[in-house]
N, C-alpha and C positions, 0 to 999 in steps of 0.2 A: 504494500500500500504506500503509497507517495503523496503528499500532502504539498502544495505550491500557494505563492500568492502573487499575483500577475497584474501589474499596472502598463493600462494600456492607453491608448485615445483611440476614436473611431474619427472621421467623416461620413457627415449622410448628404446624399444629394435626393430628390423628390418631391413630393409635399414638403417634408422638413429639410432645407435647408442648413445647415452646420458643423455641432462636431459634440463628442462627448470627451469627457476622464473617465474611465471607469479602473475599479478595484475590484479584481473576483479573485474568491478562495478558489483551487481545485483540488477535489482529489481521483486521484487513478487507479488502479488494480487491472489486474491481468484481463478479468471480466468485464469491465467498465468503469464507469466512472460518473461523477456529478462535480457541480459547480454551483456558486451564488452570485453573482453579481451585485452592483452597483454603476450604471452610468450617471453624468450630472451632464446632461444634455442643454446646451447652447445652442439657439438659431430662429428660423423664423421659419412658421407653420402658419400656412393660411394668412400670409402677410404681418402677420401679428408675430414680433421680436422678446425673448427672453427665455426661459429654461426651465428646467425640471431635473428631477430625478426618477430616474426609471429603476426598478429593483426588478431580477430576473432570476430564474432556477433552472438547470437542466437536471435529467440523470440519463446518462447514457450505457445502455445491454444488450443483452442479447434478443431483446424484442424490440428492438430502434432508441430513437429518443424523446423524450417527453422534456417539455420546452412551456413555463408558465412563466408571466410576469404583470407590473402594474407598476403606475405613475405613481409614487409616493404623496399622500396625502398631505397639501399646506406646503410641497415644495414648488409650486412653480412660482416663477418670478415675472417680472416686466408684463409686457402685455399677453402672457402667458398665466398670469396671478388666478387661481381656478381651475385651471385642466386637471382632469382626472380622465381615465379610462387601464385600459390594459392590452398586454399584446405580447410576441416574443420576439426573441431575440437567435435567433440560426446561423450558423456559419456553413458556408459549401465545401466541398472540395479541394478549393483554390483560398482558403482561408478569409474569403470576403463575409461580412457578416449584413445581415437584413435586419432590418429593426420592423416591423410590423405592427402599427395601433390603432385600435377602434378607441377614441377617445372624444371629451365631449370640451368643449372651449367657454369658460365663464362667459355671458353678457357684456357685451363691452357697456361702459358707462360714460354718458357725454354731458 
């Protein structure tokens, strides 16, 4: 069993425009393995500027991988201040990773 802890940054290009920090534990074994995440997500979604924190989980076996996560509650910033939802977080092949959210955007206020 091998136990790691990996800082890394991303770039997203799409809907979300940006980049994240994130800090994930992992551990590995011959069978598989799992992780936790933390990104702190910077950019601009839907024209609206500022950030978030997304928390993610995998575990990885012999029957695939199972991939859950969610926007931390009370973390978003700037004209981001409200978003909540959830979604995950997958890496391919070629070690690109997809961020994927079904999320809901606060009322803006004028």
């Amino acid at each position: 069993m091998e136990l790691s802890r990996v800082h890394i940054t991303r770039t997203f290009s799409g809907d979300l425009e940006g980049e994240s920090t994130a800090e994930l534990m992992i551990a590995k074994s011959g069978g598989g393995g799992g992780y936790v995440g933390h990104d702190r997500v910077t950019g601009t979604l839907q024209g609206r500027t500022g950030g978030f924190v997304f928390q993610h989980t995998g575990v990885m076996g012999p029957d695939g991988i199972t991939n859950t996560g969610a926007i931390v509650p009370g973390t978003g910033s700037g004209d981001l201040e409200g978003i909540t939802g959830e979604g995950t977080m997958l890496a391919d092949e070629e070690g690109n990773h997809t961020l994927t959210l079904e999320y809901e955007l606060a009322s803006a206020t004028s």
